[in-house]
PAVEXVO-641593 format. One line per 10 residues: their letters; for each residue x, y, z of N, C-alpha, C, CB. Coordinates in nm, 2 decimals, padded with zeros to 4 digits, m for minus. Glycine has a CB too. Example, Ala and Ser with C-alpha at 12.3 -4.5 7.8 and 13.67 -1.06 7.14 Angstrom:
# residues 2
AS> 01.32:m00.57:00.78:01.23:m00.45:00.78:01.32:m00.33:00.78:01.13:m00.45:00.90 ~ 01.28:m00.22:00.71:01.37:m00.11:00.71:01.29:00.00:00.79:01.41:m00.06:00.57
***
This chain:
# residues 101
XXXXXXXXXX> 01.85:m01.55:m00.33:01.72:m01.57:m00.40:01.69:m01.45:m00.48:01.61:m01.61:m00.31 ~ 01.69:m01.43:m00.61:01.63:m01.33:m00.71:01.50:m01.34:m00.72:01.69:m01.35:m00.84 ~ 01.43:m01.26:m00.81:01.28:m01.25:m00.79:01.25:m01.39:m00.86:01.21:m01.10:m00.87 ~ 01.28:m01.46:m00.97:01.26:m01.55:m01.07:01.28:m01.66:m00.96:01.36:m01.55:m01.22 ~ 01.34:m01.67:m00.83:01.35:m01.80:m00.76:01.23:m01.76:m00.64:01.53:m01.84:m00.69 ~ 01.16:m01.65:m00.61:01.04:m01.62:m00.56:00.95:m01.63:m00.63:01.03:m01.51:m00.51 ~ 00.99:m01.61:m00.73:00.82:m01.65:m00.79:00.76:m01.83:m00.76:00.83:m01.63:m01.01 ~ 00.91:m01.90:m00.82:00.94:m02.06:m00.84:00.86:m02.08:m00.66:01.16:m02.11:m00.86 ~ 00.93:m02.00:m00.57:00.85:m02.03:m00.42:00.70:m02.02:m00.41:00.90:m01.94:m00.30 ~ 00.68:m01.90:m00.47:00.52:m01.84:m00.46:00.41:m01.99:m00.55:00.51:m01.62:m00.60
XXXXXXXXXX> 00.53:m01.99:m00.71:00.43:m02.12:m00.77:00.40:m02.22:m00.67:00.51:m02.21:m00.90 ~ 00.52:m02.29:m00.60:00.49:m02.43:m00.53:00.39:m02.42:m00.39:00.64:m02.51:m00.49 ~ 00.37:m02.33:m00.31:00.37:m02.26:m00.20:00.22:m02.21:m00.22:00.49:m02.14:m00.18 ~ 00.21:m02.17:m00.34:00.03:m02.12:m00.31:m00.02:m02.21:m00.44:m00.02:m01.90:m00.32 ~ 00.02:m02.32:m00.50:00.00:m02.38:m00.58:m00.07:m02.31:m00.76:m00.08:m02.47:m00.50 ~ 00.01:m02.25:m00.79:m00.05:m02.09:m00.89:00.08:m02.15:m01.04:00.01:m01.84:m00.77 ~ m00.03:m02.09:m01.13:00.05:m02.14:m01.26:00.20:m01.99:m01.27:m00.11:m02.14:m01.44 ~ 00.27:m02.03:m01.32:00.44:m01.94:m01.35:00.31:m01.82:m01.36:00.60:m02.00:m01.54 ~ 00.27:m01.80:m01.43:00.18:m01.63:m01.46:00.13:m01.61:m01.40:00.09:m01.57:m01.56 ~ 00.07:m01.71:m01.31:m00.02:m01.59:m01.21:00.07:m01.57:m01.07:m00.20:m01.65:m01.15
XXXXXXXXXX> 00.19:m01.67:m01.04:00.25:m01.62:m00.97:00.35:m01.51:m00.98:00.28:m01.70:m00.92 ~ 00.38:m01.50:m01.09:00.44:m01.41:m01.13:00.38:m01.24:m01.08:00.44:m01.45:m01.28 ~ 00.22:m01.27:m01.17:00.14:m01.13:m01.16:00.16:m01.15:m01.02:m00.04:m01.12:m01.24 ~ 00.14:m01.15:m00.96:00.10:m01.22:m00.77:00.25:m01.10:m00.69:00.15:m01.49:m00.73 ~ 00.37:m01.16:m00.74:00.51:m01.11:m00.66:00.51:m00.96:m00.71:00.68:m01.20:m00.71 ~ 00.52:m00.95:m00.88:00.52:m00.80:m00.89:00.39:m00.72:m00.86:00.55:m00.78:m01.03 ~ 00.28:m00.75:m00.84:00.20:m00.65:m00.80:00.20:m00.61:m00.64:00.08:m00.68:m00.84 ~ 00.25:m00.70:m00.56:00.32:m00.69:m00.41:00.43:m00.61:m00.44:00.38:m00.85:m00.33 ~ 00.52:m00.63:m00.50:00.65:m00.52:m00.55:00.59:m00.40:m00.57:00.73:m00.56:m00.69 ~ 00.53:m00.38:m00.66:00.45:m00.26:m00.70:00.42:m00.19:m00.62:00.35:m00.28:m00.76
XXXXXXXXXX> 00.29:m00.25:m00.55:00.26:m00.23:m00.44:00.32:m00.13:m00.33:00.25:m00.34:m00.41 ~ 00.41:m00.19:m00.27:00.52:m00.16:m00.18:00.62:m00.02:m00.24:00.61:m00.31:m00.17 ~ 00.64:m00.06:m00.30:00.73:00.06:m00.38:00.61:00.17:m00.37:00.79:00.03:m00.55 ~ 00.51:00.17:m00.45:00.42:00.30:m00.49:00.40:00.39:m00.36:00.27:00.26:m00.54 ~ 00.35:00.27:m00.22:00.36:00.36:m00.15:00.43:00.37:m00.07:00.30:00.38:m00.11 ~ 00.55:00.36:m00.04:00.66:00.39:00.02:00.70:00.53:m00.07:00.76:00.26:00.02 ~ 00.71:00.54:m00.19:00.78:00.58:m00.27:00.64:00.76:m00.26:00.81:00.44:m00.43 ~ 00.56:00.73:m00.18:00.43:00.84:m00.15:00.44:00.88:m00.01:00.25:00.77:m00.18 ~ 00.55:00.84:00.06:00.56:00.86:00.21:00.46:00.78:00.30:00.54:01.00:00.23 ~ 00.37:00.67:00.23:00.34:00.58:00.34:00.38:00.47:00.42:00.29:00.54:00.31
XXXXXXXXXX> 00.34:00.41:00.51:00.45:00.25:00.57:00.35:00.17:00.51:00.49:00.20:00.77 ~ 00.43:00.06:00.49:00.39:m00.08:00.45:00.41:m00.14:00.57:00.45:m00.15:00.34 ~ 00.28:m00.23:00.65:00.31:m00.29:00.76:00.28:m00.41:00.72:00.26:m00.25:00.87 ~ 00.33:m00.54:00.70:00.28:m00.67:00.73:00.33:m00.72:00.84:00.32:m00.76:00.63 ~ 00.25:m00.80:00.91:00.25:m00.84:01.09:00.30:m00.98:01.04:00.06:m00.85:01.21 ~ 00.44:m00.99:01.15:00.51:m01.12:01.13:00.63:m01.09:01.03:00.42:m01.25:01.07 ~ 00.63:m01.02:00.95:00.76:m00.98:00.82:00.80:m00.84:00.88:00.71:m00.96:00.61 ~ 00.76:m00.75:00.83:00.82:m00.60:00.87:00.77:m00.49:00.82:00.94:m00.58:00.84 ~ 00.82:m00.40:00.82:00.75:m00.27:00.75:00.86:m00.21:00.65:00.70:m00.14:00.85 ~ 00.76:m00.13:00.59:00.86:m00.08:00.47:00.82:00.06:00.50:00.84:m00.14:00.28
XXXXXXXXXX> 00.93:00.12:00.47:00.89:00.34:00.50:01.01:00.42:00.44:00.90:00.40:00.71 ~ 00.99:00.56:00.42:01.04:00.62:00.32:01.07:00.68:00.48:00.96:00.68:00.17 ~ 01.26:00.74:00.50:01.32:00.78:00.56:01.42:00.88:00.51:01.35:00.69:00.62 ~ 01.39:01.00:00.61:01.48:01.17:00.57:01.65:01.15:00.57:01.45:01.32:00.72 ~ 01.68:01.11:00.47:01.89:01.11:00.50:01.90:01.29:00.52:02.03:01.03:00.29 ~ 01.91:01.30:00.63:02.03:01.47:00.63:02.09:01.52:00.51:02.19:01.45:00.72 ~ 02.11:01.65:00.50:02.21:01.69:00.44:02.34:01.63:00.52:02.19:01.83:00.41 ~ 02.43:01.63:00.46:02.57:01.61:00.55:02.68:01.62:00.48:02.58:01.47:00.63 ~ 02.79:01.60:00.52:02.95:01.70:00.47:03.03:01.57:00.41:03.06:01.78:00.64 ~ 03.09:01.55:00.31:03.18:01.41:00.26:03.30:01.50:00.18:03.08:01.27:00.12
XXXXXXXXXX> 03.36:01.34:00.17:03.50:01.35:00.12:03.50:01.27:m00.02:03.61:01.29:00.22 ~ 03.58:01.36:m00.14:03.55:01.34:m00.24:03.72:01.20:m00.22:03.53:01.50:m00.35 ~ 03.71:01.12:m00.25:03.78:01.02:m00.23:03.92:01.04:m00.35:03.68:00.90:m00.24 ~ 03.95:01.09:m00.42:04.04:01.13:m00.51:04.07:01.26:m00.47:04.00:01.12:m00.64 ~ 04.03:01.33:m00.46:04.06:01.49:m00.42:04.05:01.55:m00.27:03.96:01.57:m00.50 ~ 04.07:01.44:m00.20:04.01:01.52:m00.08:03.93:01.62:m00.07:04.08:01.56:m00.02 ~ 03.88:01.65:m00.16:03.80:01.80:m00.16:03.67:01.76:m00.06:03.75:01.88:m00.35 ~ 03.63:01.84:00.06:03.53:01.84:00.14:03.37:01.91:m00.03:03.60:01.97:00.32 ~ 03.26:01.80:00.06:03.13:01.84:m00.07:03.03:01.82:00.03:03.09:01.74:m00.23 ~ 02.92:01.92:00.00:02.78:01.91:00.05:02.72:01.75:m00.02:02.69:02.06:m00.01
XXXXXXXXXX> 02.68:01.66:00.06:02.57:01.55:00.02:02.42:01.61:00.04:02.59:01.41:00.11 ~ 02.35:01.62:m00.07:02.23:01.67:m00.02:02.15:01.60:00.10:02.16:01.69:m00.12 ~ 01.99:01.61:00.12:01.94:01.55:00.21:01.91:01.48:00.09:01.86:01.61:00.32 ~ 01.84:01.32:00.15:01.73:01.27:00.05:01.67:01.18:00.07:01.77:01.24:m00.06 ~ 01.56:01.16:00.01:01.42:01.05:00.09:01.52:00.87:00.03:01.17:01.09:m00.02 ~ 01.49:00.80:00.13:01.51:00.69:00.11:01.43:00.55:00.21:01.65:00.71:00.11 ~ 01.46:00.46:00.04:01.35:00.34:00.13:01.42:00.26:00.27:01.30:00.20:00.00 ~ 01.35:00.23:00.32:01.39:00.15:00.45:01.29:00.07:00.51:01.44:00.23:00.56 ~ 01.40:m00.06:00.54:01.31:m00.18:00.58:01.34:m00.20:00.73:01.34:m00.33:00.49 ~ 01.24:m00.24:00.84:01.22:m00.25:00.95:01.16:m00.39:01.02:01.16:m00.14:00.97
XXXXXXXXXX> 01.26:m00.51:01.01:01.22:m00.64:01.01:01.13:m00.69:01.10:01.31:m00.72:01.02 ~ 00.97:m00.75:01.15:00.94:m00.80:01.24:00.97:m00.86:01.33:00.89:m00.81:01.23 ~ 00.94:m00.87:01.47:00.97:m00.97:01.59:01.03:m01.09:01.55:00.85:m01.01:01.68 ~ 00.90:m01.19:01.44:00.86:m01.31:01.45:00.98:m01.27:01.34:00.70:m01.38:01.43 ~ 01.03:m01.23:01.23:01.10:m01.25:01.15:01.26:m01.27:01.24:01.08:m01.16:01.05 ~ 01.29:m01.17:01.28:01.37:m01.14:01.33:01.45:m01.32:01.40:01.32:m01.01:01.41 ~ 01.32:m01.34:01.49:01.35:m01.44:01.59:01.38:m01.54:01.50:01.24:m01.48:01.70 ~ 01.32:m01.60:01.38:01.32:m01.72:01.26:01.42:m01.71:01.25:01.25:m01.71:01.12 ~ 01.52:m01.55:01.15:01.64:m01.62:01.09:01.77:m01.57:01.21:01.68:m01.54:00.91 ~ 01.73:m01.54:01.37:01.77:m01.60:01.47:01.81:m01.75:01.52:01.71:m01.57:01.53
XXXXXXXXXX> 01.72:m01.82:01.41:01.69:m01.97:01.50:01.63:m01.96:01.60:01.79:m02.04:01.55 ~ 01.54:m01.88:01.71:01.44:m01.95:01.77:01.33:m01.97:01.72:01.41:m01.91:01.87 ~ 01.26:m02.04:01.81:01.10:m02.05:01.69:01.01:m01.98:01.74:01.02:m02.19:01.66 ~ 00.94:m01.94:01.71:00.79:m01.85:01.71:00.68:m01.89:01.75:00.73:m01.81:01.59 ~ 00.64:m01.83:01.85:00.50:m01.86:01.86:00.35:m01.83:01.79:00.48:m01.83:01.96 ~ 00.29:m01.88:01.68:00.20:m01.83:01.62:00.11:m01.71:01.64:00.15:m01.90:01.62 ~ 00.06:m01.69:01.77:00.01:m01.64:01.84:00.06:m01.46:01.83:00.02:m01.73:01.95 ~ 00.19:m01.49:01.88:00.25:m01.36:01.88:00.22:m01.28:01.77:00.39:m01.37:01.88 ~ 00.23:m01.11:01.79:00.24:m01.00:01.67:00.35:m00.94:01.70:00.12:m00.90:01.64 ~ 00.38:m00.91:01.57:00.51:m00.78:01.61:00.47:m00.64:01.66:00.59:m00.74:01.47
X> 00.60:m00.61:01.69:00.61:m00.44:01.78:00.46:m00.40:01.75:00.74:m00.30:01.70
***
């Protein structure tokens, strides 16, 4: 599914014309990115969180040259799926009730 087949879900799903579901997905995108991308988490209960995570510096291999190289450290985004999600594209089913971690 590409963003243009989420929107198509968001139109039928919250009953919204192509533009406002449109405005709707990218300002959730937006959203998410800005602050992740500021070192905050994004928590939605039932889906997952979104968070900006420290990669190490660490040691690689230049794949043509064998030559050993420093990889610097560097911030990167990362997703952390909820319970209820998790268990869905598991196949069990969910209890409403439940919240994640």
């Amino acid at each position: 599914m590409n963003k243009t087949d989420l929107i198509k879900k968001v139109m039928e799903k919250a009953d919204l014309q192509k533009k406002d579901a449109d405005n709707a997905v990218t300002a959730v995108v937006d959203s998410i990115i800005e602050a992740v991308a500021a070192g905050e988490k994004v928590q939605i209960v039932g889906f997952g969180t979104f968070e900006q995570r420290l990669r190490k510096e660490r040691t690689g291999v230049n794949p043509r040259s064998h030559e050993k190289l420093t990889i610097p450290a560097s911030k990167v985004p990362a997703f952390k799926p909820g319970k209820a999600f998790k268990e869905i594209v598991d196949g069990n089913s969910v209890d409403e009730n439940e919240t994640e971690e």
